[in-house]
N, C-alpha and C positions, 0 to 999 in steps of 0.2 A: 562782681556779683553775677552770679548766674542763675533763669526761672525757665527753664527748659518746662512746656509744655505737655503734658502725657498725651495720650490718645486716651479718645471720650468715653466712658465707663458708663455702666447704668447701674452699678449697686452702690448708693450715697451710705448705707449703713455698713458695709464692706469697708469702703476705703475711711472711714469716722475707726470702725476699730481697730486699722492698724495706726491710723494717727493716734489713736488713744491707748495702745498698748504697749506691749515694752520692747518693740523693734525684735527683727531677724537676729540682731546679735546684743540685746538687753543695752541699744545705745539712747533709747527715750526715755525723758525725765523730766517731772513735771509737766505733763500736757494741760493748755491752755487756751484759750482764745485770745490773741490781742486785740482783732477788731474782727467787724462784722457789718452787715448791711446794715442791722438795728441791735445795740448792743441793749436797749431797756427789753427785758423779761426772754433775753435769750438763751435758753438750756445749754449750760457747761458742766459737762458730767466731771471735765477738769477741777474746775470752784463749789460744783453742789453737787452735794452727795446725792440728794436726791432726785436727782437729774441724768436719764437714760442717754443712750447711745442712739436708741429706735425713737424715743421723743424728739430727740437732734435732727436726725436723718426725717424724720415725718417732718417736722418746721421747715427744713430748707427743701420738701418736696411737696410743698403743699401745692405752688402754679403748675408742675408737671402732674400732680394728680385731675386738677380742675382743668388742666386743657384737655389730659387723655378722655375728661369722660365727657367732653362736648364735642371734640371729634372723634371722625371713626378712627382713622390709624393713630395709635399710642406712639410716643416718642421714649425713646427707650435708650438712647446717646445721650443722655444729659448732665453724668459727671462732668466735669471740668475739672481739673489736676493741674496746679502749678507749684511745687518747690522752689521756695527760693531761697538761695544758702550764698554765704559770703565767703569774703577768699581765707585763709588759715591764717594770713598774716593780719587782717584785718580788724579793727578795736571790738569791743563789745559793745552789741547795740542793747539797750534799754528798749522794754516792752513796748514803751509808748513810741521810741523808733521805728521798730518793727510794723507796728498797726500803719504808722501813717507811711511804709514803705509799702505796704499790704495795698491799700488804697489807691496810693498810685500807679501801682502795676493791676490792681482790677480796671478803674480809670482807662489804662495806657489799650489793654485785651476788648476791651468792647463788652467786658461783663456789667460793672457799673460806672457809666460816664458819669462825671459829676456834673452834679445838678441835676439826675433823672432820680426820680421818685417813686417810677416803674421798673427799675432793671431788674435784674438775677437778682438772688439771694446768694449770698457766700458768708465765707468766716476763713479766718487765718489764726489756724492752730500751731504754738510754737511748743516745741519738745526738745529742743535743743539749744545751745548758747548760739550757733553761727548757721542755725538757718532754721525758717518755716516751710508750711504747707498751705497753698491755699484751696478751698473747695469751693466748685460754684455750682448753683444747678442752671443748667443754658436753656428754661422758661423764664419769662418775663412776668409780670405781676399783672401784667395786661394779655397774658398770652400768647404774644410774639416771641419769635427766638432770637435770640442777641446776631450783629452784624459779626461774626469771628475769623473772617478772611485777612488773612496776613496780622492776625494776632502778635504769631511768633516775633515777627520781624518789629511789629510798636511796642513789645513789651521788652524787647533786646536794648532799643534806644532809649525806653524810659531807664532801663537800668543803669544805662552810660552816664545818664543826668545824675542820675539817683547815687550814684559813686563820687561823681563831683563833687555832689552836695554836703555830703555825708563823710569827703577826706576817706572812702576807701580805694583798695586797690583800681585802677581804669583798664577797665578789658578794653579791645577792640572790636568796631561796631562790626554785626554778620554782615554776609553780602548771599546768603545762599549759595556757598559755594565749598562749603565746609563738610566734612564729616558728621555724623552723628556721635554723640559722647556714649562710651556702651555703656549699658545699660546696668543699674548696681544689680538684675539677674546675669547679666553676660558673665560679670564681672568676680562673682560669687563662683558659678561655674568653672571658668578658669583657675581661680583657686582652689576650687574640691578638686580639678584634675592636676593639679600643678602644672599647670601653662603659664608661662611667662605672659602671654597677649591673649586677650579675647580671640573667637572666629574670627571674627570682621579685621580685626586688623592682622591676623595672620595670613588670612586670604590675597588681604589687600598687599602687602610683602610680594608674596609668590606672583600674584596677577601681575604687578608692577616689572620685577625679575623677569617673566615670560615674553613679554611684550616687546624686545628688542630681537627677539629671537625669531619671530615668525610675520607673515605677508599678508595672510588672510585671516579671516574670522573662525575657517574649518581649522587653520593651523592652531590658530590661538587655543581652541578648547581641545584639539589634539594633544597639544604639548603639555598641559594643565594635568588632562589626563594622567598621559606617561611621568608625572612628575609626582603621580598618588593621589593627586585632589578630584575630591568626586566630582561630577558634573555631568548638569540637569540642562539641556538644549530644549528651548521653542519651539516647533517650527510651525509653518502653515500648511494648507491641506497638500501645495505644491511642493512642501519636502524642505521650502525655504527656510533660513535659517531667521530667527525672531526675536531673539533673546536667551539668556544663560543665564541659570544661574549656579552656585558652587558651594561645597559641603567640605569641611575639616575632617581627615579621617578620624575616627571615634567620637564627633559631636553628635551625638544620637539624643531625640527626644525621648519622654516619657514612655513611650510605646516604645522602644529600641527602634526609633526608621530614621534615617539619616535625616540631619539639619540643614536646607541648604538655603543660600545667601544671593539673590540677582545681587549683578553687579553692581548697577545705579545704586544700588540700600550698600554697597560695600564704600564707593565715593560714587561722588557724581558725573567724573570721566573716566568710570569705569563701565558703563551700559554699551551694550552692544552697538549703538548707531556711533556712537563718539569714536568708540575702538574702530572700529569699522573704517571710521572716514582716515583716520590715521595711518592702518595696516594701507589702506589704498593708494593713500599720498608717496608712500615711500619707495616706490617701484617705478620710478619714472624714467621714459627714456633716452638709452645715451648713446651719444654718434661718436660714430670711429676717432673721432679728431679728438673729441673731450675724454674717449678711454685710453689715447697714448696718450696723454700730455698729465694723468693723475699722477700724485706722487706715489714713491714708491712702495712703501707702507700703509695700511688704516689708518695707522696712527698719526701721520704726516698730511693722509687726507684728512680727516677730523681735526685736527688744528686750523688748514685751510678752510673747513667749513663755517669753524667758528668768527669766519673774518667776516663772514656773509651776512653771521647774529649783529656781530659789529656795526654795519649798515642798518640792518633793521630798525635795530634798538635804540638811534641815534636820530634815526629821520624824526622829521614833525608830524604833528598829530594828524587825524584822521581814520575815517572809518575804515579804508583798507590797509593803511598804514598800522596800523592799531591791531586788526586784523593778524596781519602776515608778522606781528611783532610777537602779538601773543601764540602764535603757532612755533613760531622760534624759540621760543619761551618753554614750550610745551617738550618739541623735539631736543633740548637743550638739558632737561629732567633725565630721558633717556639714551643721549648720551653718556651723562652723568653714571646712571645706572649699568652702560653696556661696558663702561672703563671697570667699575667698581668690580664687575666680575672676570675681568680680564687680567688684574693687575698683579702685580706677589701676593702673599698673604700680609705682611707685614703693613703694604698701603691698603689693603683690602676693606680691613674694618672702618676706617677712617671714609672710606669714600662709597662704604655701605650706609654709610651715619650721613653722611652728606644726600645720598641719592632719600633717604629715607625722610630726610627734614625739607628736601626742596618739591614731595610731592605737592605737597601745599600750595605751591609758589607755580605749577604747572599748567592751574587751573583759574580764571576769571570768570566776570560777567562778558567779556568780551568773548565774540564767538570766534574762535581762530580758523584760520586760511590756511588748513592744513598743508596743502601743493605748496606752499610758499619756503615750506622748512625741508622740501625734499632732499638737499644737499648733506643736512644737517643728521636726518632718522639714518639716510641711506650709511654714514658714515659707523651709526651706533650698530648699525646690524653686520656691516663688515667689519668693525673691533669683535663681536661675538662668533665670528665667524672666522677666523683667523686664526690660521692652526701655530703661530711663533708668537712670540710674546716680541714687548716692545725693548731696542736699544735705551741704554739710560738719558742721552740726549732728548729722543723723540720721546718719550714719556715724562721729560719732565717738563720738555716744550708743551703738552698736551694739557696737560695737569693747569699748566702756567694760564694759559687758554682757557681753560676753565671756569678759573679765579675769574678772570677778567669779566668772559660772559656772565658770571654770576653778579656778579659787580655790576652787570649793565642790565642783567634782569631785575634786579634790587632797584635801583633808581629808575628805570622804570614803570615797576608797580607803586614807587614812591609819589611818581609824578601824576599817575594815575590817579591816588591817595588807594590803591588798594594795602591797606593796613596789614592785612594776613600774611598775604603774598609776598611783602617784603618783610616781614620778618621773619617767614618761611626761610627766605633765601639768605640772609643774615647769618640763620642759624647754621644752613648749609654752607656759607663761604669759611666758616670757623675751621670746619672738615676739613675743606678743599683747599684753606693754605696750609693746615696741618702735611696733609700728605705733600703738597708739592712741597713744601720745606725736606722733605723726607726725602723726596724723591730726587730734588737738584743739588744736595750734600754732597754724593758720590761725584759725582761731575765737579762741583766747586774743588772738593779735592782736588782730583785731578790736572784741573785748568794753572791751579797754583803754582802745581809743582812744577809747570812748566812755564812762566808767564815769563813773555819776552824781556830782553836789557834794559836798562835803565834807559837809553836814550832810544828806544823804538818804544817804551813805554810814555816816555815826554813825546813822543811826535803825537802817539795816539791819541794821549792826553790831549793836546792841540785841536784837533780833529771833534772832540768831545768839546768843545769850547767852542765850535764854531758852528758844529751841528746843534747843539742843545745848551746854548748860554744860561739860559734860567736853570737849568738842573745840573750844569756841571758840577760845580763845587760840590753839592750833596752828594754826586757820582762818584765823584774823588775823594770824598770821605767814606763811603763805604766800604767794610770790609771785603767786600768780594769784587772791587775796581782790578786787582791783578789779575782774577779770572777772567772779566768783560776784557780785559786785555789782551790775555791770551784767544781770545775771540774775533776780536778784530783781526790780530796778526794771523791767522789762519786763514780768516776770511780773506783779507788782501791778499793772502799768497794764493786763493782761489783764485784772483782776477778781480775780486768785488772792491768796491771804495768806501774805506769804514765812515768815513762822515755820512756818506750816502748811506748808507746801512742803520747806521741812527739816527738819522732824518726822518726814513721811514718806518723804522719801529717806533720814535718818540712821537708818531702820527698815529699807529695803530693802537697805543697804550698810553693815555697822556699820563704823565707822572707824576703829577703834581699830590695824588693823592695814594701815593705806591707806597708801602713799607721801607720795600728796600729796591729804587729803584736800580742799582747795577743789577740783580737777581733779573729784574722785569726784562731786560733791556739783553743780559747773555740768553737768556730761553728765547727771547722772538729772534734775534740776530743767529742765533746755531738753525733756527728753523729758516729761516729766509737765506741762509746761504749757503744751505744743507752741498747745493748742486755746485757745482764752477761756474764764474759769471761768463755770458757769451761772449764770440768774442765776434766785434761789428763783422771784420772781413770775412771769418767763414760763416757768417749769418746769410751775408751777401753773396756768398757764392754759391750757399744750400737752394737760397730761392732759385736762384739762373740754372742752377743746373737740375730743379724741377719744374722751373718753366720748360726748360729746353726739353726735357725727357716727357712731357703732356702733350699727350698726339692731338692733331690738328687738320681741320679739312684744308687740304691745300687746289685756292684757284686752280682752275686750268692753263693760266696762264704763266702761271710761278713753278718752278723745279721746290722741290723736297727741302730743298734748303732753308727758301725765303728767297734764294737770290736765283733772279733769272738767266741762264745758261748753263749754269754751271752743273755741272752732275756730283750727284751724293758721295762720300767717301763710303769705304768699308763701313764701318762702325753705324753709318749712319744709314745708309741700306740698311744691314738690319735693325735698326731703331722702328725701321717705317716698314717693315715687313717683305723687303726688293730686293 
């Protein structure tokens, strides 16, 4: 059940006749009143003929008339508007239902508490089988104006009860962090244009898309720009940037002037300050030793980055912890999104459905530590940057990685209880084994056709039994154990040791709750032993032979060498410049 609140009106005989009349598309029928403040001698133009619309609208304006004319300033806000309609699947409620749901949701809004004798005046007109209207006027019988600060959010929870009670569908409780539902004008519009989406949420699409692409806040509405979407910049008298807001091409108002959209009214981390703090986080800097040692690909860093959500999303609670989780969380949306436009077409749609159902899931009450996820955004903006696409391996390593952080931003928001957010993410993990199913085929092929002898397949097997006892047998029954096999045997012929190798994957992925874990276990293992394993001795000799080569003040009393008397050979003259 949903009673989404309007914004406050001042004509009570306007909005009486279109509840009394036969709707924008002749969907009202039978209008009535089920209840009301005082239902003895109340005018239903519904039930009595002889009963106006203006007589209605005068009764429920009587305190707003008696206050304007004892004070000087008139109050002119005093519709109230609340809708409230059930879900499609849900039974048919009976009139007397309806009333005592009316009641509770005035009750719940601060229009009339029960037990007050002075509140508003209202009525609840039903014209439909699965949903009412309620009106109030927001004067008191005493003159005062009702308490209606955070209405929204008591009349949300009363409905949560109110579905309980009642054996209908059970939405999930708001948190303020949600979208607005467009609006049945938005929505009218769209269809006279043949738009598949309202403005708002096609905006919200594009802005989403942009956002991986660019550093700064001028870039942001640059690239908007050149993408065709109009755009309406703040600024201050210094030139600074303040706010934006953005326009659909051909969403033209009544006057033919472009419609346009701030972002905050598009979602709620979509405003300039929110963007802002994020484009900033993601440019952080990097020392010589951390730019040789990335891997060779984006796509091979972005998997490592996602090792990092791993830690996050695992630590215990806490306000910075919480913090740096939900930033992860955030940066982890736009990952998502900077693969989706990276990938073939064929994984494309799949993981545009995904980025598109986890915006949801990007956003809490908690206020994120953006610098915390800088590993994570930097990794999104080098996949869209990236002039080769990915090998079938590291993308479906990537993919695999995906799953997983989504999986750890799910339970998460679970533990949190934020309700939306994890079933945001739910919805997007559907996507995201979709394609990586898709995308780790090609490779399982492959791996089969060549999967080591019978008896390097029993030793491996071996190795799986001793690394991971509680999962082996499920691993060994898995269809794709010949491909993790042929996985091992290349790894070891790298130098790497397969027990050891799923020791530490069956750490970075616990299995227990994996579909298919051989599938889990060949993607992180091709990713972790992409390289040849080192080998100690020439580890040992790289270091001595860069100590030895890192020039050195030498005492006055020591020769070049270290050792006293002796004089430097060739080579080592010029090492020291003699």
């Amino acid at each position: 059940m949903i009673a989404p609140i309007k914004p406050a009106g001042s004509r009570t005989r306007g909005l009486l006749a279109y509840l009394y009349g036969p709707g924008r598309h002749d969907e009202h029928h039978d209008p009535h009143i089920v209840a009301a403040f005082a239902m003895f001698g109340m005018p239903d133009p519904g039930r009595d003929e002889s009963a106006t619309l203006t007589e209605l609208a005068r009764y429920l304006d009587e305190p707003v008339r008696l206050r304007n004319s004892e004070f000087g300033k008139p109050v002119t806000d005093h519709v109230w508007h609340c809708p409230v309609r059930a879900a499609p699947e849900d039974r048919y409620l009976s009139d007397a239902e309806w009333g005592e749901i009316a009641r509770r949701i005035v009750a719940a809004a601060g229009i009339a508490p029960e037990g007050d004798d002075l509140a508003c005046r209202w009525i609840a007109v039903r014209h439909a089988d699965d949903h009412l209207h309620i009106l109030a006027t927001t004067v008191r019988e005493d003159g005062r104006r009702p308490k209606l600060h955070d209405s929204g959010i008591r009349v949300g929870d009363e409905c949560r009860e109110i579905e309980k009670g009642y054996g209908l569908r059970e939405l999930k409780k708001g948190d303020r962090t949600g979208t607005h539902r467009p609006a049945q004008a938005e929505m009218h519009k769209a269809d006279r244009l043949g738009w598949e989406q309202t403005s708002k949420e096609w905006l919200e699409d594009r802005i989403r898309a942009a956002i991986p692409h660019v550093k700064s806040a001028e870039e942001f509405l640059a690239y908007l720009e050149v993408d065709g979407i109009a755009v309406k910049p703040r600024r201050g008298p210094s030139g600074d940037l303040l706010g934006y807001a953005v326009g659909r091409p051909d969403d033209l108002n009544k006057d033919g002037a472009q419609v346009f959209h701030p972002g905050g009214k598009i979602a709620p981390d979509l405003s300039l300050p929110k963007l802002s703090a994020r484009f900033e986080s993601g440019s952080p800097e990097e020392s010589p030793t951390a730019r040789r040692d990335r891997p060779t690909t984006p796509w091979q860093q972005a998997t490592d980055a996602l090792d990092a959500l791993h830690v996050e999303l695992t630590g215990t609670g806490g306000d910075g912890v919480d913090a740096r989780a939900q930033a992860h969380i955030t940066a982890l949306g736009e990952l998502i999104e900077a693969t989706a436009q990276q990938v073939p077409p064929d994984l494309g749609a799949e993981l545009q459905a995904a980025s598109k159902a986890f915006a949801r899931a990007q956003r809490s009450q908690i206020r994120a530590e953006d610098r915390a996820a800088d590993a994570v955004r930097v990794a999104a903006r080098d996949i869209i940057n990236t002039a080769t696409g990915p090998d079938g391996g590291a993308l479906a390593s990537l993919l695999a990685a995906l799953v997983w952080a989504t999986i750890l931003a799910e339970r998460w928001h679970e533990a949190k209880h934020h309700a939306h957010q994890a079933d945001a993410a739910r919805r997007s993990l559907q996507h995201l084994q979709t394609a990586a199913d898709q995308a780790l085929a090609p490779t399982l092929t492959a791996l089969e056709h060549r999967q080591p002898k019978q008896d390097a397949r029993r030793t491996l097997a071996s190795d799986l039994r001793t690394a991971v006892p509680d999962h082996a047998e499920r691993i060994l029954a898995d269809s794709a154990w010949p491909a993790l096999a042929t996985v091992l045997a290349d790894a070891e012929a790298g130098g790497h040791k397969p027990h050891q190798l799923l020791k530490e994957a069956a750490a970075r992925r616990e299995l227990t709750t994996a579909r298919q874990p051989a599938r889990v276990l060949i993607t992180r293992i091709q990713h972790t032993s992409r390289n040849p394993a080192a080998n100690p001795r020439a580890e040992a000799a790289r270091r001595r032979s860069t100590q030895t080569a890192s020039p050195r003040m030498t005492p006055p009393h020591e020769s070049p060498t270290g050792v006293a008397g002796i004089a430097p050979g060739p080579s080592q003259r010029h090492r020291h410049g003699r």
